[in-house]
Every structure is written in structure tokens, then in C-alpha cells.
N, C-alpha and C positions, 0 to 999 in steps of 0.2 A: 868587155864584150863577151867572156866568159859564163858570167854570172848572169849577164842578158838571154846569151841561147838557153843557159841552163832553167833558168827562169821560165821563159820559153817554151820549153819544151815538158816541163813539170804540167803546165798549165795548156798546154795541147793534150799531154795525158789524158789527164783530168775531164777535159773536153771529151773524147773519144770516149771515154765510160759513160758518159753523161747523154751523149747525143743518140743513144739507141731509147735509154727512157723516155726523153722529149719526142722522138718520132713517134711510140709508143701510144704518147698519151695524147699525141695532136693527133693522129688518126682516132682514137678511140671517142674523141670528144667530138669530131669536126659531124658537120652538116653533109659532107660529102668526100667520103671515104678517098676513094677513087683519087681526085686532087691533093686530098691532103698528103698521102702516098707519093705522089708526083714531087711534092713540094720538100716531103721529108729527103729524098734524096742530097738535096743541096744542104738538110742541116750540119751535118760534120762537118761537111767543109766548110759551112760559114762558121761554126764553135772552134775549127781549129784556126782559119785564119784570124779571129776577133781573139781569141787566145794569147794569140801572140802580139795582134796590137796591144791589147792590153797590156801587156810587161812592157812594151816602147812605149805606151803612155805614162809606166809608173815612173819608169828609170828617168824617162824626158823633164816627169816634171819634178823628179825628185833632184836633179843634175842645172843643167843650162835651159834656157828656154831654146836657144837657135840652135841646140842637138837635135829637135824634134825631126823626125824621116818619116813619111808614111805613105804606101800605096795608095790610088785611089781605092782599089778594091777593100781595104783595111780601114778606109773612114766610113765606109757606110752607116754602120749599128752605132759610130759613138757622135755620129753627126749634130744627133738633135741635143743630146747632152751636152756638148762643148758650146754649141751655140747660146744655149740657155744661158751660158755663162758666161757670157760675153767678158766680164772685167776679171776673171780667171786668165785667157791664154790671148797669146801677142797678138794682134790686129793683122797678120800677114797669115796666121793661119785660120782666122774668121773668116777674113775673104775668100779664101780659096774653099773653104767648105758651105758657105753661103751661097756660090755661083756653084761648086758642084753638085748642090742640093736644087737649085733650080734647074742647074742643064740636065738633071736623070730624070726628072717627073714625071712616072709613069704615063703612058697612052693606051686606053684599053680602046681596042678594034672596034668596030660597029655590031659584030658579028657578037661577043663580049656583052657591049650592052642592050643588045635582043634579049640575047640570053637572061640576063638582071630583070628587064621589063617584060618579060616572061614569066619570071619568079613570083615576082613583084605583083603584077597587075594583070597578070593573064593573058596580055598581047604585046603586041611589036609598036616601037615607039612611034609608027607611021600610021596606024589605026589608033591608038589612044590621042593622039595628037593632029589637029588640022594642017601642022608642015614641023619637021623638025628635022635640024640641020646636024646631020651627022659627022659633022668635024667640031671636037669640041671648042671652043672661044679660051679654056684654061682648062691646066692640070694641074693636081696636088701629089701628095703622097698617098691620099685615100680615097679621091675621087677626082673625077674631071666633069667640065658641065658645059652643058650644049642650050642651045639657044630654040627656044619651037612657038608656035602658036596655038593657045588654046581651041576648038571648032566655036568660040563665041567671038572667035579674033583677040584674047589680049594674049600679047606679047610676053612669053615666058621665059626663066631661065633654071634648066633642069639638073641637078646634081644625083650625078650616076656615081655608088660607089662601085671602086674596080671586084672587075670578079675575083671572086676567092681571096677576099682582105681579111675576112675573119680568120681563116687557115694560117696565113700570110703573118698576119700580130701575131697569131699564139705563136710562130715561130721565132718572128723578131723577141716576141719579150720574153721567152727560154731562152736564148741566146743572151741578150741583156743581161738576167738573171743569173746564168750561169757565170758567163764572163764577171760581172759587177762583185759575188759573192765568192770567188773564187782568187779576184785581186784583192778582195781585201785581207784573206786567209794567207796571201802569201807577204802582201804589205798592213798590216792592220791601218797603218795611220791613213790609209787610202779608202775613207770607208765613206762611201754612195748607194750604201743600202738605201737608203732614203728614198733613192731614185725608184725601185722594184715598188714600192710603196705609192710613189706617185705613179708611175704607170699602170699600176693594179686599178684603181681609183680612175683614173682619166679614161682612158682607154676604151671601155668597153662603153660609156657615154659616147667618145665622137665616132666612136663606130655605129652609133644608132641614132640615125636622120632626124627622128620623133624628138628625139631630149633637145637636140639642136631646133627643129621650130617651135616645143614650148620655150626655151629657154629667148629667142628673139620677143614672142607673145609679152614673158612675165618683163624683159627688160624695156620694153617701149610701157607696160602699163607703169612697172616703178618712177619712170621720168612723169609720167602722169600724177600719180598719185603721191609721189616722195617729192619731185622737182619741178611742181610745173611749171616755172620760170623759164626753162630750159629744154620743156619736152615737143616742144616745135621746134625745132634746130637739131633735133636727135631723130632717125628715122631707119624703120628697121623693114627689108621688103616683107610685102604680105605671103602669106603661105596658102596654099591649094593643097587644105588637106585633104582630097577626095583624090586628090591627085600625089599622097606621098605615101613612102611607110618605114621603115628604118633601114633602104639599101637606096630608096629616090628621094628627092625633096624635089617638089616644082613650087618656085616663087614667084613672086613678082619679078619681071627684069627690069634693075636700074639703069640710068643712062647718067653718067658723073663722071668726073677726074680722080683719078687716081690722085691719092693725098700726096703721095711725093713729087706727082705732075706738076712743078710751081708754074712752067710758060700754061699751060693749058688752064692752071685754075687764073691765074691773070686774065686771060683772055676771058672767060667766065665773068669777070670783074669784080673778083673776091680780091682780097689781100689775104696772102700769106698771114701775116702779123694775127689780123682778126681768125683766120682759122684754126692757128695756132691756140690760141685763147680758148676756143672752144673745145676743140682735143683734150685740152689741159681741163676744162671745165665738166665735160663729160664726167673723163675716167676718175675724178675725183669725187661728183655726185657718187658713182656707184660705188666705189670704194667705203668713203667715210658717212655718207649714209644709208645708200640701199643696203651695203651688204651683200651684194651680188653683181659677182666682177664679169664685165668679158676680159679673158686673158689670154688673147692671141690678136692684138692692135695692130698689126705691124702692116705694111703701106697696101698689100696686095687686098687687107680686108675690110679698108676704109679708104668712102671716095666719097667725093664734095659735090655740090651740085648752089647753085644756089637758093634761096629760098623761092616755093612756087607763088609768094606771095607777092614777090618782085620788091623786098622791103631793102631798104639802101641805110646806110650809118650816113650820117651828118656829113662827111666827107665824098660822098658820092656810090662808095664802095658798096657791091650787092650783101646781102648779109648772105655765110653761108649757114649751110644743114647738112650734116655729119651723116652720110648715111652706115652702116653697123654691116657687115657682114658677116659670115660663115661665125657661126652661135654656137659651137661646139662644144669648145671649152670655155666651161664658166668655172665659176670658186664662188660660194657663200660666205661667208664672214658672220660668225656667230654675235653675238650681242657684245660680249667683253672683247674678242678680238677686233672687231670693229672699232670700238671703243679706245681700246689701248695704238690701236693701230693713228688713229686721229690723233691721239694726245701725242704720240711720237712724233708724226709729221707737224704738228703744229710745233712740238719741241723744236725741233730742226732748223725750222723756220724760222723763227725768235732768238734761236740759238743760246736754251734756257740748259745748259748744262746737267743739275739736279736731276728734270724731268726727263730727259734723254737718258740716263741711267735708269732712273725709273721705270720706264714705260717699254724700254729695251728688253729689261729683266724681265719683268711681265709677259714680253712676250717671247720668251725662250732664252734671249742669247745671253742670259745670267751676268753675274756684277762685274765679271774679265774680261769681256768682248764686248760691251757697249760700246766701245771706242771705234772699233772694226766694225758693227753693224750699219752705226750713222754712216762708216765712209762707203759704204756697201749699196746703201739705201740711196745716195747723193754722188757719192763716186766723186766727192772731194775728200782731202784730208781731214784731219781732227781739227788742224790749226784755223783750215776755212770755217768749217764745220763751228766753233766758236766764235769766229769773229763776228761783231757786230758791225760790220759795215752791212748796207743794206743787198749787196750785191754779191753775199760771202758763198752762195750756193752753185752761181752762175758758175756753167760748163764750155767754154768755146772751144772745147777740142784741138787745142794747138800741141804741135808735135811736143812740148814740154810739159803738157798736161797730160798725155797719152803715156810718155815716156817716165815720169812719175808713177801711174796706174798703174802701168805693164810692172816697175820696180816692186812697188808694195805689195803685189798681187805674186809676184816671185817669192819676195821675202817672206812675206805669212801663209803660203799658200796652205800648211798645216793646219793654220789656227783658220781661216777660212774656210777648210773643208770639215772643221766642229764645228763651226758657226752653222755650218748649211746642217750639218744632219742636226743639231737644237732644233732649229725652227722646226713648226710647225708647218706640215705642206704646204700650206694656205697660204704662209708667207713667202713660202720659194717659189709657188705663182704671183703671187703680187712683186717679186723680183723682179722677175722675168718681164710681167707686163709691163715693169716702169724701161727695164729696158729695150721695149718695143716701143714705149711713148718717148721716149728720148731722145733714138733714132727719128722717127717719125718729126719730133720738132728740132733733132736736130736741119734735116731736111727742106723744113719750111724756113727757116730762120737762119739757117748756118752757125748754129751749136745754141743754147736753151739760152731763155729771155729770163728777164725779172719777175716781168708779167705772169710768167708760170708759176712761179714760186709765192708769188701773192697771191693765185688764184687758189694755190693749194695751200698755205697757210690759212686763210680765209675761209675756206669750204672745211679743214677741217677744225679750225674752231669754235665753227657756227655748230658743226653735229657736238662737238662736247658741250659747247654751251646746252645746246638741245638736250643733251641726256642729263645733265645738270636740273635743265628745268624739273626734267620727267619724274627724276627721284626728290625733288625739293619736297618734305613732308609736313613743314611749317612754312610761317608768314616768316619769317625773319631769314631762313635760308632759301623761299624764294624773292627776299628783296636783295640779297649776296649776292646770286645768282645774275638778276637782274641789274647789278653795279656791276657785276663783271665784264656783263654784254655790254652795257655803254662803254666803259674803259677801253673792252675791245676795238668797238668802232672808229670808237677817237682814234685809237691807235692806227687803224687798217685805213682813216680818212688821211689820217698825216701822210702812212706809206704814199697811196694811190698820188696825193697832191703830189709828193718827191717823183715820181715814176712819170705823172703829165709834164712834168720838167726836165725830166731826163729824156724823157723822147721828142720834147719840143726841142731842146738842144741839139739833139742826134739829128734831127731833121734840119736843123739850120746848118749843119754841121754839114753835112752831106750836100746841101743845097750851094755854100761855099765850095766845096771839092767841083761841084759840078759846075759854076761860074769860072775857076782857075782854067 
């Protein structure tokens, strides 16, 4: 406990020297002086409290995981990072920082956003708009959004960011900075610089409305033009860009289920099962071929609707359409990381050992943590992670699966947090988002199907086959090429056929349970 305070309080130091430059530089940069002023007041005292979290984060995780102690006032600043990391820290401290990240979400006043739509557009949101409902429908961290009427009548939904957010980040991410660069000087092996890197990079994007509706425009035209098997089932709302600028966005307002809604998409007459398939089929389109991820999936940003064509599966069931919301955060994927990124997932999938090494190393986590990346990527062991059964990947979440993860994620947490600074940022968002899609069909499903795992083996060895084609420079490498694709199919038609027999069984199976 000693060496705790003293720690501690090294690192409050530290803080206190620190926190007069940061106020310094956020008024000197800000838009408006006056607030930023306002706001610096609070920075010491958040540098020194996050300070100190800091050293209880190191000591916790260098120790027992159930030592961890924390104020709520002390989880703020490291909220988004712990979450990110889901298969890092025990499942009892997700939760509680997951429900306390929804129960603070800011409410800016009405008064608040006059003021924005003042800024912004030169009037008050009851003159730019034929009615609009001044209690917002949702809040986030950066914005909340209100419901109004166009003066042509259509039905809008308007995203206000809160006043003084840009002042507000430059203070959260000095604070971040400081604390992040400061625990690693006093623990090196504690080192999440990575993270100052990824928020430099993100940040100032979903702070700007504009990046957010090109980037819905360019991901509904990629399903267009990359997928269009698929870009009727995928739907992103329209933008009113006479009506945005990078502090508004007015869109189209949708009307859906929320994706984790299962009674409400029932009622819809979607299945679970088929929507699930399509989640899975989306985020792997963009992945392994556009190369342009949304990477923030998680339930509040996708909601179902059925198709407005009224198209039904053989079964009776309506088909659903994915609608894509808040486009903030994307991630590109350059041509080789795409690439290497697909032949991994397909490795995984086949459970081709070699290639998993391979393609691991490729993509940062070099020839000693291949091991640890697959389980990172899957969030099964190695031993699953090889096995050739056809089901080695599948996650059902039982308390001995969890209690396993919590174990390994204790024992290597060292060699897991070099794994995270190797990677390349790109992959620590594509982490993150598989652990949004995960959650997500864990939800629909009650912990992840087969069917996912075929979809994503599938999609991504159709793009390497694809990049295969592109580079074939003779007739003999692309007749290789094209023996590879049939081999493949055969192979993906055998799976498919095992998969309509495992779920015709499950179905009979369940159909007994329900006669008993």
C-alpha cells in the first residue's frame, strides 16, 4: 500500500506541473477563449485524480484482478479504453463501466443548442425547421439528437454536437496523454502510447459532422459498386446537406428495431438467425473487400427494419435491411493490409496453422505471438483455434468459457499489451469492432453461430482469390488461380451442406423438447 500512495503521488506531481501547460495551450488554441478558461479550471483536478487512478490501474493489473477498487469519479477518462478491451479485464468491471458510460450521457439544454444553431446556420432551430422537438430522442458523449420536420414535411432526425466539445477533447485527450505517458515512465511494461496515437487520428474526424456524412455517402456507394449482391439489405439514412455542417447533421429519420430488440424484430417477422447472417455479412464485405470499415457496430448504431420490398425467405420470414448509423468512425485498410488481413481470417477458419503464422507476422504481431493474436482475433484458445472440427471457432459464452478468457487474459496480460502496441492502429480498430459484432450476435443468437464463421471464411477467401485473379500475369497462373476457386467452392458447398444438417437437426431437436 506503500509503494501505491508513493506511486501515487509521484504521479500527481507530475500532473500538477503539467496541468498549467495544458490549460495554457487549450485556451490559446480554442474557438473561444472565455469557455476554454471556464473549463481549464477543472483540468488539475482531473490530472491529479486520473493520476492516481492510473497507479491503481497498474498495481490492479500487475497483482489480482478482484484487488481492482475504483471511484466512479476515477473511471471516467479510462472508460473508453477498458471497454475497448473487452477480453483484457474481468466481465464485472465491463458492466459496471458500460451502464456508467450510458447513465452520464451528457444533456445539452435547449438554450445550448440555439446557441450551436446560431453558430452554425444563423438561426434558432424553430425558424430553420417547420417543428422541432426540443427534448432530445438520444444522447451520446459528443452529441445528442432531436427529432423535427423539414418546411417540405419530411420527417427528420438532427444531431447537435454538445456545446464546447472541441474545448472539452483537447482537455480529455491532455489528460489521456498525460496520464497514458507518464504510467508508462513509471511502469514501462505498461505501455498504451499507441492509444495518444489512436486518438490523435480519430478524434478530430468524429468531431466533424461533414467526415461522418461523406463517409455514410462513400459506404452505401462501396456496397453498390464492390457488393452488390448485398447493397439492398445494407442502408445508410440520407443526408440534408443544406441543412448540416461539422457541429449539425440532419438526416433522414429511420423508423427500425434496435438490433438487440430480439421481441420487437420477431414481431417485424425477421428471424434473429437470418439477421444475424447479415451483420456477419455486412462487416465482412467492408472489411475484406471495400477496405473501408465502420468501426463503432455496437447495438445503439444498427437497427433492422424489414425489407420495403416486402421480400420473405422460403420459410415465410420477412427478409431484413441493416440500417448503418452514426458514420463517424471509419478505418481504411490499405491494399496489403486488407489482403493479409483476409488470408488470416480465412487461415483461422480452416485452421491452416503455417498461414496463421504467416499472415499474423505480416501483419505486425511477428513469429512469438501468432499464437496470442489468433486467440485475440477469436477469443478461443490455440487448441480450438487448430482443431479441425467444423465448429472449433464457435463462442457460447458459458461461465467456463469466460472464466478461461478472464484466466489467459491475467496470465499474459504483459505479452498482450506488446501485442496491442505491434499492431498497426487499423487492427486495434478492427479488434474492437469484431468485439462489437460479437456482442451484437452474441445477442441475436445467445453466443455466435457457425453460420458466422462460414460467412467469414467465405467472403474472405473470395477477396484473396479476387486479388489472386488481379495479379495473375500469365495463362498458367491464371488457370492456378482458377483451380483454387473451384477447390474452394467444393470445399465451402461440403461445409454449407453439413451446416443445413446441423440446423435441420437443432430444429428437430428443439421441436422434441417442445412435444416433451
Amino acid at each position: 500500500m506503500g509503494s501505491l500512495w508513493r506511486a501515487g503521488k509521484k504521479l500527481s506531481l507530475v500532473a500538477s506541473a503539467a496541468a498549467g501547460g495544458t490549460a495554457a495551450a487549450l485556451i490559446a488554441t480554442s474557438d473561444n477563449p472565455a469557455t476554454a478558461l471556464r473549463l481549464c479550471a477543472t483540468v488539475p483536478h482531473r490530472l491529479l485524480r486520473d493520476a492516481v487512478t492510473a497507479a491503481n490501474i497498474a498495481f490492479a493489473l500487475r497483482g489480482r484482478w478482484s484487488s481492482m477498487k475504483f471511484t466512479s469519479g476515477q473511471q471516467r477518462n479510462f472508460e473508453t479504453c477498458v471497454l475497448r478491451m473487452e477480453y483484457l479485464v474481468p466481465q464485472e468491471y465491463v458492466i459496471t463501466l458500460r451502464e456508467s458510460m450510458l447513465n452520464r450521457c451528457p444533456v445539452s439544454s435547449y438554450e445550448q443548442i440555439c446557441e450551436v444553431f446560431k453558430r452554425e446556420l444563423g438561426d434558432t432551430p424553430e425558424n430553420i425547421f417547420a417543428e422541432f422537438d426540443p427534448i432530445p430522442i438520444a444522447s451520446a458523449s459528443l452529441a445528442q439528437v432531436h427529432v423535427a420536420h423539414t418546411h417540405d414535411g419530411q420527417k427528420v432526425a438532427v444531431k447537435v454536437q454538445h456545446a464546447h466539445m472541441t474545448e472539452t477533447a483537447a482537455a480529455d485527450h491532455a489528460t489521456v496523454e498525460l496520464v497514458v505517458n507518464t504510467l508508462h515512465r513509471f511502469f514501462p511494461s505498461f505501455d498504451y502510447r499507441w492509444l495518444i496515437d489512436e486518438i490523435n487520428d480519430s478524434l478530430p474526424k468524429e468531431l466533424d459532422f461533414l467526415v461522418e456524412a461523406k463517409n455514410s455517402e462513400k459506404c452505401v456507394e462501396n456496397f453498390r459498386k464492390l457488393s452488390p449482391h448485398v447493397a439492398n439489405y445494407v442502408y445508410a439514412p440520407k443526408v440534408y446537406w443544406n441543412l448540416s455542417t461539422s457541429k449539425l447533421l440532419t438526416m433522414e429519420f429511420m423508423d427500425g428495431a434496435h438490433i438487440n430488440d430480439i421481441k420487437t424484430i420477431r414481431k417485424l417477422g425477421i428471424h434473429p438467425h437470418e439477421l444475424s447472417k447479415l451483420v456477419s455479412q455486412t462487416f465482412a464485405e467492408m472489411m475484406f473487400k471495400h477496405g473501408f470499415v465502420h468501426c463503432d457496430p455496437h447495438s445503439a448504431n444498427l437497427l433492422v427494419r424489414p425489407m420495403p420490398s416486402g421480400k420473405r425467405n422460403i420459410l415465410g420470414w420477412r427478409k431484413p435491411q441493416l440500417i448503418l448509423l452514426d458514420h463517424g468512425l471509419y478505418k481504411e485498410l490499405d491494399f496489403d493490409t486488407r489482403t493479409n488481413y483476409a488470408s488470416l481470417w480465412k487461415a483461422l477458419v480452416f485452421s491452416d496453422v503455417s498461414a496463421i503464422k504467416e499472415y499474423s507476422a505480416k501483419l505486425g504481431a511477428g513469429e512469438d505471438l501468432y499464437v496470442l493474436f489468433a486467440g485475440v482475433l477469436t477469443m478461443r484458445p490455440w487448441k480450438r483455434v487448430v482443431d479441425q472440427s467444423l465448429d472449433h471457432l464457435v463462442f457460447n459464452g458459458t461461465e467456463s468459457e469466460i472464466s478461461e478468457l478472464q484466466m489467459y487474459a491475467s496470465e499474459y496480460f504483459h505479452q498482450i499489451s506488446e501485442l496491442l502496441r505491434r499492431l498497426p492502429r487499423v487492427i486495434l480498430l478492427m479488434l474492437k469492432t469484431n468485439d462489437c459484432l460479437r456482442a451484437v450476435n452474441n445477442s441475436l443468437l445467445q453466443g455466435s453461430s457457425l453460420d458466422t464463421f462460414f460467412i467469414i471464411g467465405k467472403i474472405s477467401s473470395e477477396a484473396v482469390i479476387d486479388v489472386k485473379m488481379s495479379q495473375s500475369k500469365s495463362l498458367l497462373s491464371w488457370l492456378n488461380v482458377r483451380l483454387e476457386k473451384i477447390l474452394l467452392e467444393v470445399r465451402l458447398w461440403g461445409i454449407q451442406i453439413v451446416l443445413w444438417i446441423y440446423q435441420i437437426r437443432k430444429a428437430l431437436s428443439w421441436s422434441d423438447q417442445g412435444l416433451v
